[in-house]
C-alpha positions as CSV (number, residue, x, y, z in Angstrom):
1,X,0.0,0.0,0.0
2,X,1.3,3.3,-1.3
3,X,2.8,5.4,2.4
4,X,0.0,8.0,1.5
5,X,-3.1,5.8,1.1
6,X,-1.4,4.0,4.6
7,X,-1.6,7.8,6.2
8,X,-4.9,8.2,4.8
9,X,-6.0,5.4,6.3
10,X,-4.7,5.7,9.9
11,X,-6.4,9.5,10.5
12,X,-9.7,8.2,8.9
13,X,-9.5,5.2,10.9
14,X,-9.5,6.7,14.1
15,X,-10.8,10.5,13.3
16,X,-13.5,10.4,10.4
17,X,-15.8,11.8,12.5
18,X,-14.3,15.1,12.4
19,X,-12.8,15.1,9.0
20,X,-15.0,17.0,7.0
21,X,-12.6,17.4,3.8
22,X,-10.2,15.0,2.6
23,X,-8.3,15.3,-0.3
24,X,-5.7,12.7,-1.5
25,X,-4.2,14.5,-5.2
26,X,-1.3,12.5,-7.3
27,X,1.2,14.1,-7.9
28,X,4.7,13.7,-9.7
29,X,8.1,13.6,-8.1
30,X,6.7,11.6,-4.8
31,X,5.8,15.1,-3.4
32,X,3.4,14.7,-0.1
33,X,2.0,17.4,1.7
34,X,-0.5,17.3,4.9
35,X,-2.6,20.5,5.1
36,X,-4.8,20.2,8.4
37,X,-7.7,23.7,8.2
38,X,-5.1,25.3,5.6
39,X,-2.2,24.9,7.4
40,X,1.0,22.5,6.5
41,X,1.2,20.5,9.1
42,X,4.1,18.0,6.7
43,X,6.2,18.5,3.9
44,X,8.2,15.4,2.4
45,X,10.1,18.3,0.0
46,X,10.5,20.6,3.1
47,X,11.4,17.4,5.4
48,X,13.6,15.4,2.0
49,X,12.2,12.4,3.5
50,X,9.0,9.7,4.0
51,X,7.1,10.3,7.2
52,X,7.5,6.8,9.1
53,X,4.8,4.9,9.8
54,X,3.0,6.5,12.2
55,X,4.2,9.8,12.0
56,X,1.3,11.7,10.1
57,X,-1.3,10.4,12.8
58,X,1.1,11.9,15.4
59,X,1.2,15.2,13.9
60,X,-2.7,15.3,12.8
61,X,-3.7,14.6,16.9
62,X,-1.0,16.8,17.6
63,X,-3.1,19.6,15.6
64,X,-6.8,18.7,16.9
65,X,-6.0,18.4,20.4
66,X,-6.0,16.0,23.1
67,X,-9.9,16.5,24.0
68,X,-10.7,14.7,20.7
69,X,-12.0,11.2,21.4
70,X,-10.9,8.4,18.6
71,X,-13.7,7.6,16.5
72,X,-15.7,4.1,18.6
73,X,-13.8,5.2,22.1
């Protein structure tokens, strides 16, 4: 599975009940960008790496706050 369907899947796993826009665009050159309300949240150009596995999740609940429950907690 292609790292940015995997990242996909973890936030919409746990947190598609405050998702309200999701956007997952191909693009050349293995370029992958997170946006959370506007905002870059990662940059694989500004990083010159992959996020590990994991790592998107972290930064997406780092975003939305600890008060958010998981989606079935």
């Amino acid at each position: 599975m292609p790292r940015a369907v995997r990242a996909t899947d973890e936030i919409l796993k746990d947190y598609q009940h405050v998702v309200e826009d999701f956007k997952l665009i191909p693009s050349g050159g293995g370029r992958f960008e997170l946006l959370v309300n506007g905002e870059l949240a990662y940059s694989k150009k500004a990083t010159g790496r992959h996020a590990e596995d994991g790592e998107v999740l972290k930064i997406f609940e780092g975003i939305i706050g600890p008060d958010v429950p998981k989606y079935n907690d």
